[in-house]
Structures are given as structure tokens and as C-alpha cells.
C-alpha positions as CSV (number, residue, x, y, z in Angstrom):
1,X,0.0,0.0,0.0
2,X,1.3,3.3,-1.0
3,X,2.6,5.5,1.8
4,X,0.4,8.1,2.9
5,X,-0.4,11.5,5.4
6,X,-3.5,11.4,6.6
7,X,-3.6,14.9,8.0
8,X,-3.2,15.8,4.2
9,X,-6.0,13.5,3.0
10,X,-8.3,15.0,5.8
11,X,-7.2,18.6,4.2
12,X,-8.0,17.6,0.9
13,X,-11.8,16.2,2.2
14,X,-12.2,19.5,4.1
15,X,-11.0,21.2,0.9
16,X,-14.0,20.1,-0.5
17,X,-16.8,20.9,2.1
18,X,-17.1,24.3,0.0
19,X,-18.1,22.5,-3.2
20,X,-21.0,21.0,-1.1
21,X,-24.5,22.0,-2.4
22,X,-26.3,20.9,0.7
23,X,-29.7,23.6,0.6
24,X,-31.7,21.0,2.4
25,X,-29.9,19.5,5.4
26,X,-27.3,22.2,5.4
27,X,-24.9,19.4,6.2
28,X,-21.8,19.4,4.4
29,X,-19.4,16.6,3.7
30,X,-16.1,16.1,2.2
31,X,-14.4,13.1,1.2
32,X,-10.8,12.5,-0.2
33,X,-9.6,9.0,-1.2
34,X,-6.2,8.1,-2.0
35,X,-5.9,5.5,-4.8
36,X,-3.5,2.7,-5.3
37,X,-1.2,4.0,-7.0
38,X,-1.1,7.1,-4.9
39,X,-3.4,9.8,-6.6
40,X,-5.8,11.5,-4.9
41,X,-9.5,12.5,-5.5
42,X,-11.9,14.3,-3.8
43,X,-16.6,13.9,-3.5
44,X,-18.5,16.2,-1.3
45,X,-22.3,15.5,-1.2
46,X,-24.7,16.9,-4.1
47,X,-28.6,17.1,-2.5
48,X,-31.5,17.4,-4.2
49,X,-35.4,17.7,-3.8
50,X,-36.0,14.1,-3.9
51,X,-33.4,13.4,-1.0
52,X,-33.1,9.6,-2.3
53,X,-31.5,10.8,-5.1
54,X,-28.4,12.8,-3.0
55,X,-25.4,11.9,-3.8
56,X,-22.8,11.1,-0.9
57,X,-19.2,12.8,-0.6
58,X,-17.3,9.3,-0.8
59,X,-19.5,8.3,-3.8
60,X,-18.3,11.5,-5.9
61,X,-14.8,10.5,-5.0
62,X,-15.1,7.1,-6.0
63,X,-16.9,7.6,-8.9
64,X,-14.2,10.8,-10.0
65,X,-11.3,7.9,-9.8
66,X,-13.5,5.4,-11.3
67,X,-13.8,7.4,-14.1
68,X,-10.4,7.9,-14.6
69,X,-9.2,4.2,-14.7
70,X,-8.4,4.0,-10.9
71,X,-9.5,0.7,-9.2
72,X,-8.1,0.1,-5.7
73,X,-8.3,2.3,-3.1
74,X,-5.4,2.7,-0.4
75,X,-7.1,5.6,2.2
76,X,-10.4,7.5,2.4
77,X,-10.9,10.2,4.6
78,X,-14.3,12.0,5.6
79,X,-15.5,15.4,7.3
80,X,-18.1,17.7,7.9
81,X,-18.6,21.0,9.1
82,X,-20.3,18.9,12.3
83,X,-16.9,16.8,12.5
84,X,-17.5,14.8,15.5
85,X,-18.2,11.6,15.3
86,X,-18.7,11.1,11.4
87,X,-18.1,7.9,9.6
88,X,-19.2,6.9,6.4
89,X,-22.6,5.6,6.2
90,X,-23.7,2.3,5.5
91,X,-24.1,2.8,1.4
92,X,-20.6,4.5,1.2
93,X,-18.7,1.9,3.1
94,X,-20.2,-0.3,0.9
95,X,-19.1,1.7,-1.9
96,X,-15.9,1.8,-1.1
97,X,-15.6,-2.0,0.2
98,X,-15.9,-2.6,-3.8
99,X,-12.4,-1.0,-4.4
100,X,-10.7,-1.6,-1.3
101,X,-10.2,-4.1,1.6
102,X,-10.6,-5.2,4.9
103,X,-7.1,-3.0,6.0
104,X,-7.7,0.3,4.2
105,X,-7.5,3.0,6.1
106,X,-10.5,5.2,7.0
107,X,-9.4,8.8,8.6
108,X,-12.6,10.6,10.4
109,X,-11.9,14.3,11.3
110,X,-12.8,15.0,15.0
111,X,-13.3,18.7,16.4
112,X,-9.9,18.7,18.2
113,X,-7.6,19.1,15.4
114,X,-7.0,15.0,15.3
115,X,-9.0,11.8,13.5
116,X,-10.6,9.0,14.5
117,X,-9.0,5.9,12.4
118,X,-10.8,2.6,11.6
119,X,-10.4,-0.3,9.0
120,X,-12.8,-0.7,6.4
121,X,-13.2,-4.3,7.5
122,X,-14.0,-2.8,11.0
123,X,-16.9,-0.5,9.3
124,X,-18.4,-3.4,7.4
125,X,-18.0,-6.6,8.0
126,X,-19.1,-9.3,6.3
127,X,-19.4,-7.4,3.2
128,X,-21.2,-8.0,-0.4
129,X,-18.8,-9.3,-2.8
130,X,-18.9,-10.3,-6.0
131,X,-18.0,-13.4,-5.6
132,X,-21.0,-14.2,-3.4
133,X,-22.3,-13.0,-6.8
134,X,-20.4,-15.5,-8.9
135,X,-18.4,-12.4,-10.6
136,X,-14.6,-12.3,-11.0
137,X,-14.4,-7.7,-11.8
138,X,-10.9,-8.6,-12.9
139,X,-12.3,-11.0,-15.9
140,X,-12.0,-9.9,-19.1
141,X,-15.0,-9.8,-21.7
């Protein structure tokens, strides 16, 4: 796993609380995740009228890697304007269990200046895979 600073990954994610177009909870979020091979993308949550529809921080990260050719990810870290005690929700960490494992790092920005840190693994266990689906993602057509 590349080698990484998680102060400056939670930087990054607070970086983008001011993209956040939040008019409805008025609860920003930021995400950064650090890919594989070391680059480094950034999600904050989109809202809209139909609140299903709202798009979460780690999701816009994922899918900003995703779409350019990134498959593994090596950190993620989250925060909000409300930082305390914020951890990806249930969706996201599934999300992100699809391009990373049990040991990546998860970085949670705290009020007093330092993170919480879990393990993916820890935040979902016993996740979806696809092979319970009977898929291999690393077949070719």
C-alpha cells in the first residue's frame, strides 16, 4: 500500500466541504480518497429535492477515480462541518468495500484538530462481494 499522510488526506476532504450544495440539510461533507497508486481524488455530497436521489461525498470521489481508470483504493478520509463523530454511512462503506479491503485506512476528522482511524473491515463486515455474486471484476469480456 502506497505510503500516505493522513492529515493531508483529511485537508483535501475539508478542501471540498465548499463544493457542497447541501440547501436542504445544510450538512456538508467532504471526502478524499487516495488511490492505489497514490493519486488522490476528492466527492462532497450533491442534494437534491427528492433526497433519495443525494449523492454522498465518498460516492463522488469514488466515482471521480472510477472514471479515470483507478481501481483500488489505499485511504479515504471523511469530514463535515459537524466533524464529530462522522463515519461513512452504510451505502458508502459499501461503496468503497468494492475498491478496497478489509485494512484500508479510514481517517474521520474530530473537532480537536486529530481523526478517529478505523479499518474498512471494521466499518463493514461481512461485506457484499462479487464473488458471493459469482463475478470475478478482474475477468476480461
Amino acid at each position: 500500500m502506497e505510503s500516505h499522510d493522513p492529515t493531508a488526506l483529511i485537508e483535501q476532504a475539508r478542501d471540498a466541504l465548499e463544493a457542497a450544495y447541501v440547501p436542504y440539510s445544510e450538512f456538508p461533507v467532504g471526502a478524499a480518497i487516495l488511490t492505489g497508486d497514490g493519486e488522490i481524488f476528492t466527492g462532497t455530497n450533491i442534494e437534491n429535492a427528492n433526497y433519495s436521489n443525494a449523492l454522498h461525498a465518498e460516492e463522488v470521489a469514488v466515482g471521480s477515480a472510477v472514471r479515470a481508470g483507478h481501481r483500488s483504493i489505499a485511504a479515504v478520509a471523511v469530514t463535515s462541518e459537524d466533524r464529530e463523530g462522522l463515519t461513512p454511512c452504510g451505502m458508502c462503506r459499501q461503496t468503497l468495500a468494492e475498491f478496497g479491503d478489509d485494512d484500508v485506512p479510514v481517517y474521520c476528522d474530530t473537532d480537536d484538530g486529530e481523526y478517529g482511524e478505523y479499518r474498512l473491515g471494521e466499518l463493514i463486515p461481512d461485506t457484499i462481494t462479487p464473488g458471493m455474486l459469482g463475478v470475478d471484476p478482474e475477468a476480461e469480456d
